[in-house]
Every structure is written in C-alpha cells, then in structure tokens.
C-alpha positions in Angstrom: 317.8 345.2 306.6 319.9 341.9 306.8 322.2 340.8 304.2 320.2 338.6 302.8 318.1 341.3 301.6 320.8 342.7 299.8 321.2 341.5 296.3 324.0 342.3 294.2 322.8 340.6 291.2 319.4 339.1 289.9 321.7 336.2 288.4 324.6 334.7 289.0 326.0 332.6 286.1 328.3 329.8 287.2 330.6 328.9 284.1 331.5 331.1 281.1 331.7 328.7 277.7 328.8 329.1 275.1 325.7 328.0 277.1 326.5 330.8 279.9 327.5 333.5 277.4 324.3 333.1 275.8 322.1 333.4 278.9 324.2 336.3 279.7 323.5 338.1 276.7 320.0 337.4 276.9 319.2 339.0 280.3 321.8 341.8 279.4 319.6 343.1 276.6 316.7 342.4 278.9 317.9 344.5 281.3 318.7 341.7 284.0 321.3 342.3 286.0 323.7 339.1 285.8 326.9 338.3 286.8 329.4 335.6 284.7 331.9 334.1 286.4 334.4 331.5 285.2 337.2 329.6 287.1 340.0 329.8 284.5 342.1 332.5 284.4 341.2 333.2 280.2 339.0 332.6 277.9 339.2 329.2 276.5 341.2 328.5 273.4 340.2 324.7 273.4 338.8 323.7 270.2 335.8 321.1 272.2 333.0 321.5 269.7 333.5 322.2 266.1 329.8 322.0 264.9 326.6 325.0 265.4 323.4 323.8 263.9 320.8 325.7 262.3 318.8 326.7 265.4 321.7 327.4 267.5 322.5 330.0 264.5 319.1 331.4 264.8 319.1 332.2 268.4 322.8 333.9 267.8 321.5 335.9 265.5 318.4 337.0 267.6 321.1 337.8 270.1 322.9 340.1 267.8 326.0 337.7 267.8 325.8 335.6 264.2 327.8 337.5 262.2 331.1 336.5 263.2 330.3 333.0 263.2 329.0 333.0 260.0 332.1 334.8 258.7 334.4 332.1 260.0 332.7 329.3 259.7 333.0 326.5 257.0 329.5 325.1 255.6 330.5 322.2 253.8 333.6 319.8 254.5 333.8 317.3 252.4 335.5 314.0 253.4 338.5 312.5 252.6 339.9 308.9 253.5 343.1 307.1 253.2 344.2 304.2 253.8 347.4 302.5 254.8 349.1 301.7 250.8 348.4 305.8 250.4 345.5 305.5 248.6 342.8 308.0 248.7 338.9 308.2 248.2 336.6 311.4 248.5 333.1 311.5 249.9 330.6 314.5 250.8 330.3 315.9 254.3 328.8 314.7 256.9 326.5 317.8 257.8 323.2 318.2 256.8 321.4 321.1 255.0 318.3 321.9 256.6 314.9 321.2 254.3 313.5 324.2 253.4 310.0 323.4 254.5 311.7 324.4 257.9 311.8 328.1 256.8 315.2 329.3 258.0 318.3 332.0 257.1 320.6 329.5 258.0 320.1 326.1 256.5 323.8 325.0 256.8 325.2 323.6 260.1 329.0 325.4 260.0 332.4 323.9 261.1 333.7 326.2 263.5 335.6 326.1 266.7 333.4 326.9 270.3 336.4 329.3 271.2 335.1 331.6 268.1 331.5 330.9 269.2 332.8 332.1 273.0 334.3 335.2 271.2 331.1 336.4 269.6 329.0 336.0 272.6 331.6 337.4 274.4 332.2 340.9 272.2 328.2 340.8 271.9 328.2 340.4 276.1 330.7 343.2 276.2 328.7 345.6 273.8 325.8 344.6 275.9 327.8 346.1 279.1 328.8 343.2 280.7 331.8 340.5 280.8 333.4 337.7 282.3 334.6 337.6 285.7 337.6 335.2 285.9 339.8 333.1 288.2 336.3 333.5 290.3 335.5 329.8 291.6 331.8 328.9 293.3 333.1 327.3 296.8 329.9 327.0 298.3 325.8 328.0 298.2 322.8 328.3 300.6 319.5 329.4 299.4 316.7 330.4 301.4 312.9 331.6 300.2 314.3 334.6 298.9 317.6 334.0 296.7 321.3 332.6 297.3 324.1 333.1 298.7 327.3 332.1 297.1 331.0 332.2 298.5 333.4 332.5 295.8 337.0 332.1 295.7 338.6 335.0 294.0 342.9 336.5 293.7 341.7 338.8 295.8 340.5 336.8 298.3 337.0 334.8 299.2 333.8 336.6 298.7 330.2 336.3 299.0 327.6 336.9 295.9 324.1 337.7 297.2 321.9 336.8 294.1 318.6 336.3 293.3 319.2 333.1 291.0 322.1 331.1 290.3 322.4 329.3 286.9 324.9 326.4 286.5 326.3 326.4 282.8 329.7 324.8 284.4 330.4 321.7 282.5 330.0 317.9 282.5 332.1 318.3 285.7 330.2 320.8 287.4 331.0 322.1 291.1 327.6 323.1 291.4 326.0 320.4 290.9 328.3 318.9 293.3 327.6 321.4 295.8 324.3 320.7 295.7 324.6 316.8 296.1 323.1 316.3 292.7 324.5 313.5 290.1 323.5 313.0 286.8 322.1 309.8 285.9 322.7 307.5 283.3 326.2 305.4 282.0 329.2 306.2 281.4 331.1 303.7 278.7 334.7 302.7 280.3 335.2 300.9 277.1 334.6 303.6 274.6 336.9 306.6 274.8 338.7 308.9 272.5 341.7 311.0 272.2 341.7 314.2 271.3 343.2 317.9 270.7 344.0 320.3 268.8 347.2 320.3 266.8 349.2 321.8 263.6 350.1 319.8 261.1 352.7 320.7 257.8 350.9 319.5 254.3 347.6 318.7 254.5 345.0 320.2 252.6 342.5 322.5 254.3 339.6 322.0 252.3 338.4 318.1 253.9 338.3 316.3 256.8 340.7 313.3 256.6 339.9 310.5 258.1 342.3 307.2 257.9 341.1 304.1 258.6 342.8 301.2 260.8 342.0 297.9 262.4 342.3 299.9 265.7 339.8 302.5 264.1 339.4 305.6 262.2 341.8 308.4 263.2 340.2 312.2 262.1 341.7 315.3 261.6 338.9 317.9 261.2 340.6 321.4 260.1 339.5 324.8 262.1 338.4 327.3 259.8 340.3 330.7 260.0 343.3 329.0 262.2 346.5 326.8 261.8 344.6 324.4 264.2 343.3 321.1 263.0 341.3 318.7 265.8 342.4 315.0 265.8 340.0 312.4 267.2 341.1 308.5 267.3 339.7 305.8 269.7 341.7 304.6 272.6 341.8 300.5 271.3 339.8 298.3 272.2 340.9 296.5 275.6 343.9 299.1 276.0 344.1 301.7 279.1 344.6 305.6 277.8 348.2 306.8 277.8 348.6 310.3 278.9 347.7 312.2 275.6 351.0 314.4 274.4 352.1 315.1 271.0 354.2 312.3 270.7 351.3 309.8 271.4 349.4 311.6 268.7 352.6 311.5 266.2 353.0 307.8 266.7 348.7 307.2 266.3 349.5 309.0 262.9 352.7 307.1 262.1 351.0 303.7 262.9 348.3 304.6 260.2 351.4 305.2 257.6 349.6 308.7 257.2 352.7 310.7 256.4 351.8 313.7 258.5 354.1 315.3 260.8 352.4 317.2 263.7 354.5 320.5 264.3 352.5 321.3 267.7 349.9 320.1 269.9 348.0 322.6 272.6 345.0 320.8 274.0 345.0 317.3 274.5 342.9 315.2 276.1 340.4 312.0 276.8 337.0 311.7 276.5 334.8 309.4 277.6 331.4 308.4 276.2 329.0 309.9 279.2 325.3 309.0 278.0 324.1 311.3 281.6 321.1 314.0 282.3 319.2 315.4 285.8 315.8 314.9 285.8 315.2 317.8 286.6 316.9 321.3 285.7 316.0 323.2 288.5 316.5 323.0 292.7 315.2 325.8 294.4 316.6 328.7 292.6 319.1 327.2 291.1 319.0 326.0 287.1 321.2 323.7 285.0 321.9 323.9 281.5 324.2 322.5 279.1 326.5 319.7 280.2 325.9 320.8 283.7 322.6 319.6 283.0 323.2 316.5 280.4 326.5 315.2 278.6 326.1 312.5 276.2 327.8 311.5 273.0 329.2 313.4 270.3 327.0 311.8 267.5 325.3 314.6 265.0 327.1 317.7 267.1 324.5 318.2 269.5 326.5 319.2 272.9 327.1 322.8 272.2 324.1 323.3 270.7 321.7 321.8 273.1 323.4 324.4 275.8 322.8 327.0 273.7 319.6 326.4 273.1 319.0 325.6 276.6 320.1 328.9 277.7 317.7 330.5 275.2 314.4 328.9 276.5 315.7 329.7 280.1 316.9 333.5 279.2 313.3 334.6 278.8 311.7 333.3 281.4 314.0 334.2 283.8 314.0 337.8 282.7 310.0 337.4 283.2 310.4 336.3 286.9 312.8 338.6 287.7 310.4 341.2 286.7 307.5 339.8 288.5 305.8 336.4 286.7 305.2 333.5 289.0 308.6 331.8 289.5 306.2 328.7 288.5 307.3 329.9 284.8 310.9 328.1 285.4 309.3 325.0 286.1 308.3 324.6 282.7 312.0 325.1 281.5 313.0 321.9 282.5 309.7 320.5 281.5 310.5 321.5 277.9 314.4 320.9 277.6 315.1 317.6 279.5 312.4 315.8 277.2 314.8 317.5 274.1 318.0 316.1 276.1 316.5 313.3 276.8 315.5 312.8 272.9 319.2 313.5 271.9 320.8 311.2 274.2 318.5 308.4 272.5 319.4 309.2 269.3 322.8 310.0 269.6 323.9 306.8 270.9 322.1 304.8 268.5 324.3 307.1 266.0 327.0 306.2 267.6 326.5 302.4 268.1 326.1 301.9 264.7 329.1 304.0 263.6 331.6 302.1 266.0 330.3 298.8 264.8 332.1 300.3 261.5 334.6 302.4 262.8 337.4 300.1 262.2 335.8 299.4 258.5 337.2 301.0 254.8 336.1 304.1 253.1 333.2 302.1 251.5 331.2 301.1 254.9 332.8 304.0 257.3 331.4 306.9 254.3 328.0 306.4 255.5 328.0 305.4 258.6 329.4 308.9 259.7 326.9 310.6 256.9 324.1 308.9 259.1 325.3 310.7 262.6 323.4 313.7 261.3 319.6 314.7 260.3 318.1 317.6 259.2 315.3 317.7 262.1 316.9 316.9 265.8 320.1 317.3 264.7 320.1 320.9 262.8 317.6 321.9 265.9 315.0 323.1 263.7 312.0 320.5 264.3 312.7 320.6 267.9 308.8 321.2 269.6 307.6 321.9 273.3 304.7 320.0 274.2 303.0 316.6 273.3 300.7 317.6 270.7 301.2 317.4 267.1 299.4 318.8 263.8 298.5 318.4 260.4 301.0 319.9 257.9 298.5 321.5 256.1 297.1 323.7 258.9 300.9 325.1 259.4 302.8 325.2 262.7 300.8 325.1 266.0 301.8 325.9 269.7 304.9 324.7 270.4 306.6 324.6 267.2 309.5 326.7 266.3 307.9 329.1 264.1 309.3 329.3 260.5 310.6 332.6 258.9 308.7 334.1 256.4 310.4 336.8 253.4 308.7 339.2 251.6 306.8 340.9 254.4 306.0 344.6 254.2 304.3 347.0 256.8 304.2 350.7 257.7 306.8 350.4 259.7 309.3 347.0 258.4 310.0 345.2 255.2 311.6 341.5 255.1 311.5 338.5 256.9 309.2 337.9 260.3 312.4 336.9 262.0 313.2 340.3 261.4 310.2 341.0 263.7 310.5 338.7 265.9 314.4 339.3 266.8 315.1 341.0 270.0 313.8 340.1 273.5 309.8 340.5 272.7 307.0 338.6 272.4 305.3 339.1 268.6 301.4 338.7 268.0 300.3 338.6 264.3 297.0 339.2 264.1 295.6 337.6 260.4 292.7 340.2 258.9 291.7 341.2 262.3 290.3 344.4 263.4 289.7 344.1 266.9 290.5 347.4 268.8 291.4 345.6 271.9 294.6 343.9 270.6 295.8 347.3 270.1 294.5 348.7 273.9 295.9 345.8 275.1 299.2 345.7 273.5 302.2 346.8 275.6 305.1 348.1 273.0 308.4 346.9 275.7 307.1 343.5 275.8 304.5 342.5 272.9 304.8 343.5 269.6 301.6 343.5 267.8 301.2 343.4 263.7 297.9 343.1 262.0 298.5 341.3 258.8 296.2 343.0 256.3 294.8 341.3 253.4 292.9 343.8 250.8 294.3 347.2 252.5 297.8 348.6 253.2 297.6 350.1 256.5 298.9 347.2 258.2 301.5 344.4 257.5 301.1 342.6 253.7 302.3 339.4 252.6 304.0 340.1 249.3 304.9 337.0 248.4 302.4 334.7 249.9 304.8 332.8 251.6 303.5 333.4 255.2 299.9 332.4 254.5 301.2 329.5 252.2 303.6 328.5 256.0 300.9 329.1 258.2 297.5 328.4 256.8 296.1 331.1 258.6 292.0 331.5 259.4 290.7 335.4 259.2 290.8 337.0 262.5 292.9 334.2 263.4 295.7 335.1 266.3 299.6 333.9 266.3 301.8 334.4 269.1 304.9 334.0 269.4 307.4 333.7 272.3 310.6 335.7 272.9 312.3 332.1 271.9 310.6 332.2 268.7 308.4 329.1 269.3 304.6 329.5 268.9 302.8 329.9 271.9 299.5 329.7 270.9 297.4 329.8 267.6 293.3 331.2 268.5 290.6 332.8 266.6 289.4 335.8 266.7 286.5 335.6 269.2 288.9 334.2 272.1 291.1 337.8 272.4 290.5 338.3 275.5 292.4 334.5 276.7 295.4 335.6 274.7 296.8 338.2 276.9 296.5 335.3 280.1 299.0 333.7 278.0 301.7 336.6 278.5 303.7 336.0 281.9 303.5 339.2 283.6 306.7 341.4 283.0 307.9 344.9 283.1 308.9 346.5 280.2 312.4 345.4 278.6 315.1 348.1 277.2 
C-alpha cells in the first residue's frame, strides 16, 4: 500500500468562518469524516457580516445550531438619520419580512454579528465531535484519480493531509484557489470602497441604526446585538486614496459629520472594495469552492454570508452521498445549481447598489428608501431561491426544485407539528399523498429515506389537521413528494411511476 492510499480524512475543509463550519457540521452528523482547518491562530472576533436571511436560518436550524442565533439576534432595526444642524428623522428598517406564502419558522432576517454565527456552528461542530484546527495553513496540493494530497504548515512543523476531497471555504482571498491557478472573474471597482470596523462608542442609543448623511456620503453605525460593539461603514470620497483605517480616522469621519460621538475603541478596521467576481465553475477535480472562495460581490441586501452558507448546505449532502458510494457525477450538479444563484445575486446586488450610491450623498428623504430597496423578500431572504429552469403554476403548489414550504399542524403515529420537523436531520423525506402501494414501504431504507403516507379518511398514517399542507401543495391522490436532504423538492410523480422514484436517490450507505 502507497501513501496515497492512505486517507486520513474523507474531507479536508480549507477555511473555518460560516460557510466551512456549516459543511463541517453537515458531514459530522453524516458520519463523514472531515477535517477544518483555519490559518489564524483564533476564532474570529471580526464583526464582517451583520445580516442571516430566512433560509440561511432554516438550514441552521436543520443543523441543530439556530438557537443561539435566534437568541442574540435583533429582527427589526429601525433607522435613524441625522444631519449636520443635529436634527433627526426616523424611518423603518431596512430588512424584509419574508411573505408568508413562503411557508417558513423564520420570516425575519436578524442583525447579528458572523462571529456569533461562527460560535453556534462552532459549539454545534464540537457537540457533533469535531473542531477547528488552527494556525494550520494549506501550502500546497496535488490530486490524482483517487484524492489529494495537501501540505500544510502547522507550529509544529509542515505536514501532509491525505484526503479524499478538499473544500475551499477560504475567503475572497483564497490560497487555494491560488494554488490551483484559478481567478475569479468579473470587476473589481477601484473607485467604490468603504471603511469599516467595529468600534465602541459612549451615548448612542442601541435600539437604531444611525446613519448621517454628508456631501462625501452617508456614514453608518449599525449596533451588534448582545455586545458593546457597533460597525461603522462610510465611503472612502470620491477621487481620494484610502488612509490607513485607525480610530482616529474613524473619530475625525464622525467629527466632520458634526455627529457628536466620541469613539472609545476601535478593534477591526479595515477597507473594502466593491468585488462584483465568481468561478465558473465550483469544482476542479476534487476540489470544491464555496462562499467567497467561490464568488465575492457587493454587500447590497446581505447576501455574502448567506450565499456560503447556503452553498455549503447543497454541497454537504452530496458530498456525504459520494463519499459513501454515489457517482462523484453528483458534485457536478453543485456548481450547476449555485453559480446560477451567485451569479443571480451578483446581478442584483449591484443594481442595489448603483442605485443607492447615486443617493448616498443625498438627505434622509431620498437616502430612506433607497437603502429600504437593497432588500426583497425572495432572493434576498433566500426563500424563493429554485434549482433548475422550469417553473410552475401557483396553484399546483411547489414542483422540483423549489424550496419546499413548511407545513404546521401535521399529526402521525409517530410525530406531531411541522414537516420541517420531518424533514430536519440529514435524510431524504418521501410523502406519499393517499397512497397505498406496498413497495414504497419495501423499498424504503429508514438511515437514508424517510417515508410518510399522508392519510386522508383513516388515522394509521400521517393527517393534515389543519389543511394547510394540501392547501401548499395541491397534491393529486397517490401522488409522490420527495424531498432532498437540502429541503428542496426533488421530484413530484404519481402514483403509477413508483418504481422511477427510487432512481432518483443517489446511492448512499446509511447515515448515523
């Protein structure tokens, strides 16, 4: 045996923020052994994105991490401007509540630091019997047909990670991508950059965002819920280089907008740069990109964090399939899914942008809703996100490749509540409408598909008590939903096509 038969991990995750934490936790509770390695020396304390959406919520709480964030974060923020005489005007937030045709526990995007995200995947990575590696930097890769080898760069010393996969979640900068040769493509605006960081202020109220406006634009400080930490965003004007960002820069952007606010201390400070950038293509060989590894753009409507996320959760589960014996084929369809999504949001969220900057040095009256537009309760909140080019009637209720809506008032033998409640965990979930046939249940392998016959006139199986997921999804009798481990629908049939259904499941061992 040579060493390249040894593997000492089906995965190695390059890069430890929210998009790797989350494909970490995935293949833990799939049984996949990963490794997550991250070059700084601690967990980051950086403040970066301040916005989850609806759908990103949804997948943390299929992951068994949502609870923390939901406990710290802030769903509405209302806005607050002022100008240079001291006076003041209110307006609502800029976040927007998710329609409830969408079907979803979480309707509210939530203000919230990523380091609090990073801690609940973390603490659900740890209870899942894994955790970070740090100071561990990626120095180098080869693959060949059967995996990769990485050298890493360690305290200890260099070292060499044998590993079936390796999956990039390392940033806009990320070495792996540049060990592969691999840009991303796309523009980067020179003329449009930001200050930012996160730093403590004495006197402000907690309860809005304040934004002051200026000739040389708007200047934001955006307060971190369940901290002392606020995070200040002001352009870099027009025409003008970037000074190195330090806390007097930031005092005197605050003094020249007569704000009356003394900073007290400033911990990460930096520039960003409007990067509108994505790979064509997610995978080489048997490596994967997601998150800003993958695509940066701008930070119109809160997407960055959230596309990684959700990224890592169409990757986790096909990955876990692979590894346990699908067609590696499957991962081909995971950048066929997500770059058209980034692809989407770096469209829109440019457009967002343009139009806000053409008001950004504007009053209270035109700069109000031009940030109340960077948001939308489809794209942006996640929730009408679809795979595939097809689309449907309304009233024949979600078809394959839609997120699947929740459903309440479900009760069964062996459940009562909601059919996220079913769905949650690693599975995939079948709902067969009023339909008897014997081979869904011969058929039906409890570690990977979960089967539930929805009964209509009897109560051996699952009832709709409320109507609610017939009025959703318009289901025909004997009619077949499944549903992937990502909780997007992968095919609606009826009755008499049973035997296609199970051609749709990747083959897969059992998962823990």
């Amino acid at each position: 045996m040579n060493e390249h038969d040894v593997f000492q991990t089906d995965v190695l995750i390059v890069g430890a923020g929210p998009v790797g934490l989350t494909l970490a936790c995935d293949l833990a509770r799939r049984g996949v052994a990963c490794r997550i390695v991250e070059r700084d020396a601690t967990a980051g304390r950086a403040s970066k994105a301040k916005t989850i959406q609806p759908r990103s919520l949804e997948v943390l709480d299929d992951l068994g991490a949502v609870e923390h964030v939901v406990r710290h974060g802030i769903a509405d923020l209302p806005l607050r401007f002022h100008d240079s005489s001291g006076g003041v005007v209110d307006g609502p937030s800029i976040t927007v509540r998710a329609r409830d045709s969408f079907g979803t526990p979480y309707p509210d995007p939530l203000w919230i630091g990523q380091f609090d995200v990073e801690h609940a995947l973390r603490e659900r990575l740890r209870l899942l019997g894994g955790s970070v590696e740090h100071q561990v930097e990626a120095v180098d890769l080869a693959q060949d047909q059967d995996g990769v080898t990485a050298a890493m760069r360690t305290p200890q010393g260099d070292r060499t990670v044998r590993a079936r996969y390796v999956v990039a979640t390392d940033g806009g900068k990320s070495t792996v991508r540049g060990l592969l040769g691999l840009h991303l493509a796309g523009e980067t605006r020179e003329a449009e950059r930001w200050y930012i960081g996160d730093v403590t202020v004495n006197g402000l109220a907690r309860d809005h965002m304040h934004v002051w406006t200026s000739d040389d634009g708007m200047l934001v400080l955006t307060p971190l819920p369940h901290s002392d930490l606020w995070q200040l965003q002001a352009p870099v004007p027009a025409g003008t280089e970037p000074s190195t960002p330090t806390c007097e820069l930031y005092q005197r952007l605050l003094d020249e907008r007569n704000a009356g606010i003394t900073l007290t201390s400033a911990a990460w400070l930096s520039v960003y740069r409007v990067n509108i950038r994505m790979l064509t293509d997610y995978r080489s060989g048997r490596v994967l990109f997601a998150g800003d590894a993958a695509h940066v753009h701008t930070p119109a409507g809160g997407q960055g964090m959230n596309t990684g996320i959700q990224d890592a959760y169409n990757l986790g589960w096909k990955l876990g399939a692979v590894i346990r014996g699908a067609s590696p084929d499957l991962l081909d369809t995971y950048s066929a899914e997500r770059a058209p999504v980034a692809r989407t949001v770096l469209a829109v969220s440019t457009r967002k942008l343009d139009r806000t900057t053409q008001r950004i040095g504007g009053h209270a009256d035109m700069l109000g809703p031009a940030l109340g537009e960077l948001a939308d309760d489809a794209m942006t909140t996640g929730l009408g996100i679809r795979y595939g080019s097809g689309s449907h009637d309304p009233s024949t209720g979600p078809v394959a490749g839609d997120r699947a809506p929740n459903a309440t008032g479900l009760r069964g033998p062996d459940s009562t509540g909601d059919l996220f409640d079913l769905t949650r965990g690693p599975h995939w979930t079948l709902i067969a409408f009023d339909n008897d046939d014997p081979a869904l249940t011969d058929r039906t392998e409890p570690g990977i598909l979960h089967l539930h016959l929805h009964r209509i006139n009897t109560d051996d199986g699952l009832l709709d008590g409320d109507g609610e997921f017939q009025r959703i999804y318009a289901p025909r009798r004997g009619e077949l939903i499944l549903i992937r481990p990502d909780g997007h629908i992968a095919t609606r049939i009826p009755h008499d096509q049973t035997a296609d259904l199970f051609d749709t499941l990747p083959v897969a061992a059992p998962m823990r």
